[in-house]
N, C-alpha and C positions, 0 to 999 in steps of 0.2 A: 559313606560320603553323603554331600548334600540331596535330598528329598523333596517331591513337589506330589503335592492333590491336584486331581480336576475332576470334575462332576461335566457330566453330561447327557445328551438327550437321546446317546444310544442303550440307558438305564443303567450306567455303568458310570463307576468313581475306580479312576487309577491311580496307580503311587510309580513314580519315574524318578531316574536317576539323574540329578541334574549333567555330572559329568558327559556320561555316554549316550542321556537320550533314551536309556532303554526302560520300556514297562518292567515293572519290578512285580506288580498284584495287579490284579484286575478284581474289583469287589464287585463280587453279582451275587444279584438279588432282589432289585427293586423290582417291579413290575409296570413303572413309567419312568420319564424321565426324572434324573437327580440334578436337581437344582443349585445343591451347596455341598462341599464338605469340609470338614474341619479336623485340624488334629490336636489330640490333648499336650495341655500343657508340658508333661513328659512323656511325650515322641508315642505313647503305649498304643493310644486308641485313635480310632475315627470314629466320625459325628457323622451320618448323611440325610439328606434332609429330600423326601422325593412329592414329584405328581401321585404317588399312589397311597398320597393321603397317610405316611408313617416314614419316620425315622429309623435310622438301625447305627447301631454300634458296634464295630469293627476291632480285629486285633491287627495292630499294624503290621507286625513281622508275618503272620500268616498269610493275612486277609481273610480269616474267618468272622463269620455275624456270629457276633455273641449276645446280642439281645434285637426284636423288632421293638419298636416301639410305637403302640396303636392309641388312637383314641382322639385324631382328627378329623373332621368331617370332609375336611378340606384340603390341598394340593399346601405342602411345605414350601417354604421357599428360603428359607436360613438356618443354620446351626452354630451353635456357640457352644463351648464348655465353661461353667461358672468357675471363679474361683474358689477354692478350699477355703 
């Protein structure tokens, strides 16, 4: 069924079921608040974008981080996935 992201300030990005309302993943990891998240073009991944200065890349169906991504000095505050 239909899927929704949100990002939030308790350092935590969910993935919910639009139907029933119900948490589906909770992606934890961040260590401040997550600003943004995005999901990839075909449904796979998530984009999160936090306060603690680094992005991470998400499997959708688990909700496992499959990669951090470092080398901000500063607090994120967007995510996009480019096109192909």
């Amino acid at each position: 069924g239909k899927q929704v992201i949100t990002a939030s300030h308790d350092k935590h990005a969910k993935i919910w079921s639009v139907e029933s309302g119900e948490c589906l993943r909770t992606l934890s990891g961040h260590t401040d608040v997550v600003r943004s998240a995005a999901v990839s073009p075909e449904g796979k991944l998530v984009l999160t974008a936090s306060d603690d200065c680094t992005a991470r890349v998400w499997c959708m169906e688990t909700g496992e981080c499959l990669q951090t991504l470092l080398g901000h000095q500063d607090m994120l505050h967007s995510t996009e996935f480019l096109p192909h």
